[in-house]
N, C-alpha and C positions, 0 to 999 in steps of 0.2 A: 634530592627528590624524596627518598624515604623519609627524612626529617621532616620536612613540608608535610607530607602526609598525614604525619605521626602526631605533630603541632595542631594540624585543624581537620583532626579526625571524625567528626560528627560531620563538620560541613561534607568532607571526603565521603564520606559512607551516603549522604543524603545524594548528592550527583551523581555516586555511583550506581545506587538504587533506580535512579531516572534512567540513566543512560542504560543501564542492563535492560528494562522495562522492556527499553525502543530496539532495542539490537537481539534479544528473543523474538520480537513482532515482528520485527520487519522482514518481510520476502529476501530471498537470498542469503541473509544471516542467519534465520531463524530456521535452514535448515537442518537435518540430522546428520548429516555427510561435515560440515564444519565442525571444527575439533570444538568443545565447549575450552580446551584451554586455551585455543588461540582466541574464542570471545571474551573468556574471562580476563584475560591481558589486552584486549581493544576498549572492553571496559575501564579497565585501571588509568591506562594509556589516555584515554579522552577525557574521562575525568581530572586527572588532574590538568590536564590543559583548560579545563572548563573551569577551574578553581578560582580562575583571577578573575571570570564576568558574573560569579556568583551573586547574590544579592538575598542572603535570607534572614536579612536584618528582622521579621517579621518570628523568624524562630527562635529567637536570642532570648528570650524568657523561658524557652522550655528545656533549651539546653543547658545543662548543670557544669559551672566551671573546672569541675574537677575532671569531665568527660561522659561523667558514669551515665549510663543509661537509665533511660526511665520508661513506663510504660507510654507516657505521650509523643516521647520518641519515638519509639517503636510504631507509632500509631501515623507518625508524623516519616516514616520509611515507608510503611503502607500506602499510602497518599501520595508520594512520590513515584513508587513503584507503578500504581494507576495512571499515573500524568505521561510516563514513557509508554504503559502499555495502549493508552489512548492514543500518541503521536504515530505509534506505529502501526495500532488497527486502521487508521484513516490512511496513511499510507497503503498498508494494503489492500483497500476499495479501491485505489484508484489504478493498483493494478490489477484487481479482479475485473477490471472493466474490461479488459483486453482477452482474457480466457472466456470471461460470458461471453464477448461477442463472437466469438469461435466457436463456442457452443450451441449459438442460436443458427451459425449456418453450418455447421458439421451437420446436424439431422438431416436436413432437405442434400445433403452431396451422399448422406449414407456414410457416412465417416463415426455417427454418433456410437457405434457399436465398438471402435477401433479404441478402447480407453485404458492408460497403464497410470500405472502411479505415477502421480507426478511431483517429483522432489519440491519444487517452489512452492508452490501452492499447497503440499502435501495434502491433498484429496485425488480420486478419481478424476480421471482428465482428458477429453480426449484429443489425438494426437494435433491437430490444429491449435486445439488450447494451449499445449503444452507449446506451439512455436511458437506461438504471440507473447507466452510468457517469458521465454528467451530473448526474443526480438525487445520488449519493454526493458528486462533487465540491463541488457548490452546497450539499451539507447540510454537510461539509466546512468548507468556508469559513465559513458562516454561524454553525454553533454555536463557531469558536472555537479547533477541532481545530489550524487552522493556527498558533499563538499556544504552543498546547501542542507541538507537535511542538520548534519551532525556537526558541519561548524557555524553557520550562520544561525538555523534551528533551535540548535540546541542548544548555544550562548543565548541566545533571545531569551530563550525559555524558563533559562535559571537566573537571569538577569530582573525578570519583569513576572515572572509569574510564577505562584507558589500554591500548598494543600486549601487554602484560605480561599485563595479566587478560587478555585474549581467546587469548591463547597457552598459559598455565596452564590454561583451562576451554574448550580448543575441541571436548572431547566433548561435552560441558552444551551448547554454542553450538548443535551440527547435531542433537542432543537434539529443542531447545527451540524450529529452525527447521521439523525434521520435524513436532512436532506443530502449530504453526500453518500447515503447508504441511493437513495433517488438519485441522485446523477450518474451513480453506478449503471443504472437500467438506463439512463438516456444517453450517454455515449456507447456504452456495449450494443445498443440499438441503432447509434448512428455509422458506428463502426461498420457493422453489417448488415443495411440498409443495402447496400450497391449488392452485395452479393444475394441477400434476402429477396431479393426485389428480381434478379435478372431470374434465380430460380424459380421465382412463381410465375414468373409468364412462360418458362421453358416448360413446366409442368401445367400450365394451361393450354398451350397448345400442343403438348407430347398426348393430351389425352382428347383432344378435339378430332387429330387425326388421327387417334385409335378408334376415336366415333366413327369415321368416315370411311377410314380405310382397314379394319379388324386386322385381315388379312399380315399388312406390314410390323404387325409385332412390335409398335413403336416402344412400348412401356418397359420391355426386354431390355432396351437401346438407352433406356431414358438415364439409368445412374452412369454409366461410363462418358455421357455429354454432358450431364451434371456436373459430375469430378472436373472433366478435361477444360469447361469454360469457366468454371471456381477459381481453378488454377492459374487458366489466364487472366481471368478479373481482378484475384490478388497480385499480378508480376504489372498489371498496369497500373494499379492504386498501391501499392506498397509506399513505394515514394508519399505518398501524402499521407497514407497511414502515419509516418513517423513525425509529419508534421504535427496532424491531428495527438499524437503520443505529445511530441513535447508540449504542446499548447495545454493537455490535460494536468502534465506533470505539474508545467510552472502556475495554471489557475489554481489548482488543489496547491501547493504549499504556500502560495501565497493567500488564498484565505486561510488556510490552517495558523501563519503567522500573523495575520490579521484578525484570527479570531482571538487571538491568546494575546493580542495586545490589547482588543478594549475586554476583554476578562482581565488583564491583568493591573491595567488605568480602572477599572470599576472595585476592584477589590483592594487599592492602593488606597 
C-alpha cells in the first residue's frame, strides 16, 4: 500500500486534497469533538481506494515525471481542494434545511429563546433545530446516504470531472449553487408548513377570545397549548417527516451528480 502511494504520489496528493475538502464540509465530520487524526486517516484510507477510478489524464502535462512539484501543482491542489469544499457545502444545505425548519416554528411555540451550541451545524441553534439535526444525521447513516456520498460520489467525481470543468462552467456552478441555496427555504418551509399553520390559527383564535372574553386570560394559557399541540403535530407527522428527509437526501445528491456529469462531458 505504502508503495502504491509512494509510486503515484501527485495523483495520491491530488484525491487526497478532494476528499479532505469534503470530510472538513461535511456535517457530522467536520465537527470539533472528531479527533483531526482519525479524519486525517479516513482521508488516507479513502483515497487510496479512490486511486483505481481516478482519471486525470488532463493533468499529465503539468505533472513533472520526476514528481517534483511545481507551482501549477500547487495551484492545481487548490482547485481540488474547492471541488471537495463545494461537494460538501451542498451537502450541508440540504441539511440546513431541516434546522431552518425548526427555527421557523420554534418562535411561534416560544422555544426560539431555548438556544445552545450546536455541535453539527456549529452555530447557535435552538433546541428543536438541534433534534431535526440529529434525526437527519441518523437517517443519514442509516439509509446508506453515507456509502453514496464517498463511494459512488466521490468515484464519479474523480473519474469524470476535474480543476478544468469547474473553471470552464463556474457561471453554471454559483447558477446551480444559488438555486439549492432556494430549495433550502422551500423545503425548510414545507417542512414547517403543518406546524406553522396549525399555530396561526391557534393564535388567531387564542386572541379573538381574549376580544371577547378579557376576563379568561386566554393569552396567559396560549404558549403552554402552543408547546403541547407542536408536540403532538410533530409525534403525528414525524413518520413522514423522514419520508420527506430521504426524498430531499436522494433529489439533492442526485442532481449534485448530475450536475458534475454534464460539467464534466462539457469540459471533456
Amino acid at each position: 500500500m505504502i508503495n502504491e502511494i509512494v509510486d503515484s504520489a501527485p495523483i495520491f496528493l491530488l484525491i487526497a486534497v478532494r476528499v479532505a475538502g469534503l470530510v472538513f464540509t461535511l456535517p457530522l465530520f467536520s465537527m470539533r469533538t472528531v479527533s483531526r487524526t482519525a479524519k486525517i486517516a479516513f482521508v488516507g484510507y479513502l483515497s487510496y481506494l479512490l486511486m483505481a477510478f481516478a482519471d486525470y489524464s488532463a493533468y499529465s502535462v503539468y505533472i513533472k515525471e520526476d514528481g517534483a512539484f511545481s507551482l501549477i501543482y500547487m495551484l492545481l491542489l487548490l482547485g481540488e481542494g474547492i471541488i471537495g469544499v463545494i461537494i460538501g457545502f451542498y451537502v450541508s444545505i440540504i441539511f440546513a434545511a431541516f434546522s431552518t425548519a425548526a427555527q421557523f416554528f420554534a418562535f411561534q411555540m416560544g422555544f426560539s429563546a431555548a438556544s445552545t451550541y450546536d455541535q453539527l451545524s456549529q452555530v447557535e441553534n435552538p433546541l428543536l433545530g438541534q433534534f431535526f439535526n440529529f434525526a437527519s444525521v441518523l437517517l443519514f447513516l442509516q439509509i446508506k446516504f453515507f456509502q453514496k456520498i464517498f463511494l459512488q460520489g466521490l468515484s464519479y467525481t474523480v473519474e469524470s470531472f476535474n480543476v478544468f470543468c469547474l473553471i470552464e462552467n463556474r457561471d453554471r456552478l454559483i447558477t446551480f449553487l444559488i438555486k439549492g441555496l432556494s430549495n433550502l427555504f422551500a423545503d425548510a418551509f414545507l417542512i414547517a408548513l403543518p406546524i406553522m399553520g396549525t399555530l396561526v390559527l391557534i393564535t388567531i383564535c387564542t386572541g379573538l377570545l381574549s376580544k371577547a372574553a378579557p376576563q379568561m386570560n386566554l393569552l396567559s394559557e396560549g404558549f403552554p397549548v402552543m408547546i403541547l399541540l407542536s408536540f403532538g403535530i410533530l409525534v403525528v407527522i414525524f413518520p413522514h417527516l423522514f419520508d420527506f428527509f430521504s426524498r430531499s437526501f436522494n433529489t439533492g445528491i442526485s442532481d449534485l451528480l448530475l450536475f458534475f456529469s454534464s460539467l464534466g462531458k462539457g469540459g471533456a
